[in-house]
C-alpha positions in Angstrom: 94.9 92.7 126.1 95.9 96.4 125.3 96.1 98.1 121.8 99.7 98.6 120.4 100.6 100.2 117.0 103.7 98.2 115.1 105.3 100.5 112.4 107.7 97.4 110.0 109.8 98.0 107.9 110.5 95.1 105.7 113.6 94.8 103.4 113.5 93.8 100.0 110.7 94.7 97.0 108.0 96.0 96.9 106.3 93.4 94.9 102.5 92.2 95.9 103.4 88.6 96.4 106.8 89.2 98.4 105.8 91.9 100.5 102.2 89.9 101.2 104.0 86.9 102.6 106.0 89.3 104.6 103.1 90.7 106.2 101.4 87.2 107.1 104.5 86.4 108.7 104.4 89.2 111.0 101.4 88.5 111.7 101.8 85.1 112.1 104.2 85.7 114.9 101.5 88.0 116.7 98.7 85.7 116.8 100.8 82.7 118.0 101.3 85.0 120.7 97.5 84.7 120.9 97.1 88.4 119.8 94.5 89.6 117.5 95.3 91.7 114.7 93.3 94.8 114.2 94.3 96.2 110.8 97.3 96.5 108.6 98.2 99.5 106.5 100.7 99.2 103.7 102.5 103.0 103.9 104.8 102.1 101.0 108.5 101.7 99.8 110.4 104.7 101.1 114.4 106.2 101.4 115.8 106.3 104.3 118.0 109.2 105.6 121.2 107.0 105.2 122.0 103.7 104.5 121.7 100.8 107.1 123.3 97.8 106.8 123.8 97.9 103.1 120.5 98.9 102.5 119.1 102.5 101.2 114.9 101.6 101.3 112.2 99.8 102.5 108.8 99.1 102.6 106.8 100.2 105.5 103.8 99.1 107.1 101.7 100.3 110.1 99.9 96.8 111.8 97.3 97.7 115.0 97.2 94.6 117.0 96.0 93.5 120.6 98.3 91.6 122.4 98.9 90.8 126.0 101.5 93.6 127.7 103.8 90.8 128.6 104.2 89.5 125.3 105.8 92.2 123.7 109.4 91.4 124.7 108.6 87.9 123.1 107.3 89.8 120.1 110.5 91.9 119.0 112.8 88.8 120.1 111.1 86.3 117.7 110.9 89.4 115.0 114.8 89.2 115.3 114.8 85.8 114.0 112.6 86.6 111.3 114.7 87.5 108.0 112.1 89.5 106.4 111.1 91.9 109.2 114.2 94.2 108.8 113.4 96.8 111.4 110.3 97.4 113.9 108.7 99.6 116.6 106.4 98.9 118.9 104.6 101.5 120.5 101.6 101.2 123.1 98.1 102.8 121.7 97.3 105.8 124.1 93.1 104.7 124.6 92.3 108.9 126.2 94.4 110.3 123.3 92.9 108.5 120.6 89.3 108.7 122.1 89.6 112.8 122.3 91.2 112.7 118.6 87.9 110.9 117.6 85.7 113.5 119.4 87.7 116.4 118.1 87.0 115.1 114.5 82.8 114.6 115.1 83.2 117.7 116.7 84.6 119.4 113.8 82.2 117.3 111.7 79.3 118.6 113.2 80.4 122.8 113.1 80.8 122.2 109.2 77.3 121.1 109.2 76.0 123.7 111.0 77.6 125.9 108.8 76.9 124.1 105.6 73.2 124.5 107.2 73.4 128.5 108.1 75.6 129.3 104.7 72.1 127.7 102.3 69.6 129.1 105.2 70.9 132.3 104.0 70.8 131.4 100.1 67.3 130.5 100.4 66.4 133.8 102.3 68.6 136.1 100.4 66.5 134.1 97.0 63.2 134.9 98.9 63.5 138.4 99.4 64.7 138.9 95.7 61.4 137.4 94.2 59.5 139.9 96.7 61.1 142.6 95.5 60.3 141.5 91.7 
């Protein structure tokens, strides 16, 4: 099983109920594949550049799944049949990429600690030696 991000664009509104059963169908179609779905973020109704067949927005969402490498082809073909799922890319999680994005951000986490840490160090000292001199 390997991690793959699907970026969907579905036509129509953006209404809960509508766009809801949109997103169980896509993900119906993934875990009869018997994949696993991850999680599913709703990035919202958006223009596109130009119109594509007859149609000037959508409503995107961003679904992380697992899913076996040979059952992608079967994905996008059964997503062809499926009238809500108006267009969809399937890309392939990059596992050393996103683990050094992860480390780069507890990294950064940690320096504005330590700084957080050295910036009240020097409050308390700097209040210290101004009741001493009082």
């Amino acid at each position: 099983m390997k991690k793959y991000d699907g970026l969907y664009i579905f036509a129509g509104s953006a209404r809960d109920e509508v766009l809801d059963k949109a997103i169980e169908s896509a993900t119906a179609e993934i875990t009869n594949l018997s994949g696993k779905i991850l999680s599913t973020e709703v990035l919202g109704k958006k223009t596109f550049a130009r119109p594509m067949k007859k149609r000037d927005n959508g409503v995107f969402v961003k679904i992380r799944f697992e899913l076996a490498p040979t059952s992608i082809a079967a994905l996008t073909r059964r997503y062809k049949l499926v009238d809500e799922v108006f267009r969809v890319q399937i890309l392939a999680v990059d596992e050393r990429l996103e683990a050094m994005l992860v480390q780069q951000a507890e990294d950064a986490k940690v320096r504005e600690a330590a700084k957080a840490a050295a910036a009240a160090e020097a409050a308390l000292e700097e209040s210290a030696v101004s009741v001493e001199d009082e």
